[in-house]
N, C-alpha and C positions, 0 to 999 in steps of 0.2 A: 092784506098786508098794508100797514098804513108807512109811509115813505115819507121823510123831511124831504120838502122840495130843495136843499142844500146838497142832499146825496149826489155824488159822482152818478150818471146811468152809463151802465156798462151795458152793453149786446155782443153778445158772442153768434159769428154764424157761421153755418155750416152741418154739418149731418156725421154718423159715424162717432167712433172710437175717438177724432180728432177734437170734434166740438165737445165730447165728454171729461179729456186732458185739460183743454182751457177753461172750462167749467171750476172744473176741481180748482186748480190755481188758482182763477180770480174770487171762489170764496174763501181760500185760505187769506186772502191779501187781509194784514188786520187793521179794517179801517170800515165806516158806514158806506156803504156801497147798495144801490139797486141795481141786482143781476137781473137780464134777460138773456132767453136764449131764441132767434128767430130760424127755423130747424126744414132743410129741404126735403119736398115730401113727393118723390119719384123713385125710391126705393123699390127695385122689383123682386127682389131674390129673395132664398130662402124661404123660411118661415113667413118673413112677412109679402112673399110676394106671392105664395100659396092664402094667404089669408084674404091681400086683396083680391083674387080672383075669385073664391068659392065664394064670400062674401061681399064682393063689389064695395067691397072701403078704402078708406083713406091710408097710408103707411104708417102702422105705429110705429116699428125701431128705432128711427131714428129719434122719433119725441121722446120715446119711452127712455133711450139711454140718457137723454138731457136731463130727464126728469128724475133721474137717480144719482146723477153729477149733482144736481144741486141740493140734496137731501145732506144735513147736517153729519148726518150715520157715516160710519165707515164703508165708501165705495165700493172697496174692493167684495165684499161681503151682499151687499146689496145687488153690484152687477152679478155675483155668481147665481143668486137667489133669483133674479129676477129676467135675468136674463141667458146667462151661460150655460146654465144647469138645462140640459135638451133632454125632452120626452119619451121617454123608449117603452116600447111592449105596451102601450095604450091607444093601442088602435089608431086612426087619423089622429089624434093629438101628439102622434111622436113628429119628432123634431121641433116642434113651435114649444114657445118658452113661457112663464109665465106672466111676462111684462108684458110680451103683444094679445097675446087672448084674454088679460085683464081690461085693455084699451076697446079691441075688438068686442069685446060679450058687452061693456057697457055703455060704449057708441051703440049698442042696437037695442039696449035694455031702457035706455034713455034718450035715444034719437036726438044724442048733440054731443060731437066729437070732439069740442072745447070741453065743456062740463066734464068728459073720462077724461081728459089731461089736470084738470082742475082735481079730479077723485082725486086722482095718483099724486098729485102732488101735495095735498092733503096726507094721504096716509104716510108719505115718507116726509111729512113737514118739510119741506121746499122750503129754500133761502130765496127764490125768484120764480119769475116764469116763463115758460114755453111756452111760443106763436111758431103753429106752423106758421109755414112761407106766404102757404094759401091752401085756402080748402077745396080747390078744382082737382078732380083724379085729370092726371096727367101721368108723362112719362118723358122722360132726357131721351135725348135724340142728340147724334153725331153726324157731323161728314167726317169722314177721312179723306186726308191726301192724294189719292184716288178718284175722290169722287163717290167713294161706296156710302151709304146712308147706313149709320147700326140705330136701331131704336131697343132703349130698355139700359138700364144702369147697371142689373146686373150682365147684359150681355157687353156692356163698358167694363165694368169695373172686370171681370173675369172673362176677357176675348177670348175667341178663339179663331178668328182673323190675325192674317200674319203681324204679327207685335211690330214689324218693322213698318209700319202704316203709322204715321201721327192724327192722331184729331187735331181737325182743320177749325172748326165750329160747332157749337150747340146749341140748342135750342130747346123749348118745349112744346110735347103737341099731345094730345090738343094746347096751343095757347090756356096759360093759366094766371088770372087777376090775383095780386098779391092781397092778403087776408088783411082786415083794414087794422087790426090791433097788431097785426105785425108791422104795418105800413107807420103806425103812430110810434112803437118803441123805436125804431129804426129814427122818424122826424128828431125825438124826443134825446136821440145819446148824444153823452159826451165824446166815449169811444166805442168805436166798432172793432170786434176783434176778428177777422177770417182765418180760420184753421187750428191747429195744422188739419191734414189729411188728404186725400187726392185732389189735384185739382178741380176735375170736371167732375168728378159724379158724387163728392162731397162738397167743395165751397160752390164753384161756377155754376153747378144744378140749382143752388140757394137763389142765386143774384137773378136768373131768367126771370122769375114772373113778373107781369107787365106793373109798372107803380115801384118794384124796387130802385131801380136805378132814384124814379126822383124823390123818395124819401130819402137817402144817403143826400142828394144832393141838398134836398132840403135841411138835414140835419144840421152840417158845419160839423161833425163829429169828425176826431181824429181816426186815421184809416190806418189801421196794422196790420200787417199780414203776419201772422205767425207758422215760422218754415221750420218743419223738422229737418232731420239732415239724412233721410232718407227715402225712398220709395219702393213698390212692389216692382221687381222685374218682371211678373206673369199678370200683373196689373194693368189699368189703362194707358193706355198709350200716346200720354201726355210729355210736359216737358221734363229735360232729362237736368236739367242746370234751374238752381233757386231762380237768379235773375230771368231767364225766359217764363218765367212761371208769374213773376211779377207780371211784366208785359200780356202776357195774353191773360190776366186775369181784369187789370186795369184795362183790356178793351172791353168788357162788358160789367163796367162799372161806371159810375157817375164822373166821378175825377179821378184823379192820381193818388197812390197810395202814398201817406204821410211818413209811414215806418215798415220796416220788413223786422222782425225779433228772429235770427238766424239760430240753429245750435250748430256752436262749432268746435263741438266734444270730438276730439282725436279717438278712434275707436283701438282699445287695447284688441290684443290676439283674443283673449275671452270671448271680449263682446262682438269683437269679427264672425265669430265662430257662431253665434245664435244671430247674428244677420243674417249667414247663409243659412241658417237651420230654418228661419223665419221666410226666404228668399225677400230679404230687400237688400236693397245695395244703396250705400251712400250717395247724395247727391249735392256736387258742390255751390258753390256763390262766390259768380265774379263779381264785386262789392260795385267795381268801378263802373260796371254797367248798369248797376240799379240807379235810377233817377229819385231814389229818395233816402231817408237818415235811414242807415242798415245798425241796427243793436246785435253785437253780438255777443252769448252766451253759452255756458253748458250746462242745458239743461236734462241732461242723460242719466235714465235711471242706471245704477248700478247692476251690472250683468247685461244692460240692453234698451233699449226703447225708451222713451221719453217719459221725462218726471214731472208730475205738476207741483212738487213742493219747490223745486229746482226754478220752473217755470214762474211761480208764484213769485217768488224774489226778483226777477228782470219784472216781472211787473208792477209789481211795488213802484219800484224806482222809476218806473215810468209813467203811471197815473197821479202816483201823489207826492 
């Protein structure tokens, strides 16, 4: 991809369904932009946490979803194709998807798990790229409030420790060096965008390896956090208010967040109704406690959940 050194660089992080939303958006913005996405890689569950262990590799889904967010193609369509659509009555390959045993067969066909992010993004023509965080196998580790240690992101993101426990801290272990072309787009943006999606086992899992914090700092890049206006109740056990969510994210960050992008779409009876069906529940934003410029928008898809074309627009207005 050749790049006027004029282009805006944009970095999106985080991991999950949330870094795929702000993908979507910031190539809709219409304007010359270099997208990057720098994508946390402690993913255990599912599919892809069955792959890392028979196969002792790195986590595709969360690259893989990034890497379909930036493909020119119609998302929704590609995610079903490559990701959604689950394996049944074929032996060990049920349940894994085609996007992570594309990643997976040709990290070991090719013995370089950059190069299978390079394939794929090749074949669905990519608008940008994806940096893992870092290529070290690791895994998200928590205290809670207690004092209990949980290690594994799926056994975060889907507890089954009393929900009324808060994670206290994370970390990563083994310790994991942040990937040096992740460490450069990261020096290299204008802005960095974090989220939406959980805090700890989607953005906070991002920011741990060692070298992130001082490429942000190094960057000068403007810091956003992008807050949907809800969360999983059977979810990790993080904060329950946008503004606390701020706070403990900016503790394991370089400096202080420049902007928060809030959605503050009033949910009709409808869309009430497929929260609960979804189980998340709204989660507010005391504005007057955030210590930086809070943007507020509605960015709510119709019938439910979060729009990137909606999305798209509050960002406009805020990059260019």
């Amino acid at each position: 991809m050749n790049q006027s050194k004029s282009m805006l660089k944009i970095v999106v992080v985080g991991g999950g369904n949330g870094t795929a939303i702000t993908l979507n958006a910031v190539k809709k913005i219409d304007a010359d932009l270099q997208i990057s996405a720098v994508v946390s890689m402690s993913d255990s569950g599912g599919s892809t946490g069955r792959l890392r262990n028979e196969f002792d590799t790195l986590p595709p889904g969360d690259v893989m979803r990034a890497v379909l967010a930036m493909s020119p193609y119609h998302y929704p369509l590609l995610k079903k194709i490559f990701y959604k659509n689950r394996f049944e009555g074929v032996g060990k390959l049920d349940k894994h998807n085609l996007g992570n045993l594309f990643l997976v067969l040709t990290e070991k066909y090719n013995s370089d798990y950059i190069q299978s992010i390079r394939a794929l993004e090749q074949s669905i023509d990519a608008v940008g790229r994806v940096y893992p965080v870092t290529l070290n196998k690791t895994d998200l580790v928590a205290e809670l409030d207690n004092g209990d240690v949980i290690k594994g992101e799926a056994e975060l993101d889907e507890p089954e420790y009393d929900k009324k426990l808060r994670i206290k801290k994370a970390w990563l272990e083994p310790a994991a060096e942040i990937y040096e072309d992740a460490a450069k787009t990261l020096e290299e943006a204008d802005y960095i965008l974090l989220g939406p999606g959980s805090l700890y086992t989607s953005i906070v899992a991002t920011t741990l390896a060692k070298g992130f914090k001082e490429a942000v700092e190094k960057s000068g890049a403007k810091l956003i956090y992008i807050a949907g206006n809800a969360r999983h109740t059977d979810g990790e056990t993080g904060p329950k208010k946008v503004d606390v969510a701020v706070k403990e994210l900016e503790s394991y960050l370089a400096r202080k967040l420049d902007m928060v992008v809030y959605n503050n779409h009033k949910l009709s009876e409808k869309e009430q109704d497929f929260y609960n069906s979804r189980g998340w529940e709204p989660i507010p934003c005391d504005i007057e406690n955030c210590d930086c410029e809070v943007v507020q928008g509605g960015f709510e898809r119709s019938g439910g959940g979060l729009c990137d074309e909606k999305l798209s627009g509050i960002l406009k207005n805020i990059i260019l």
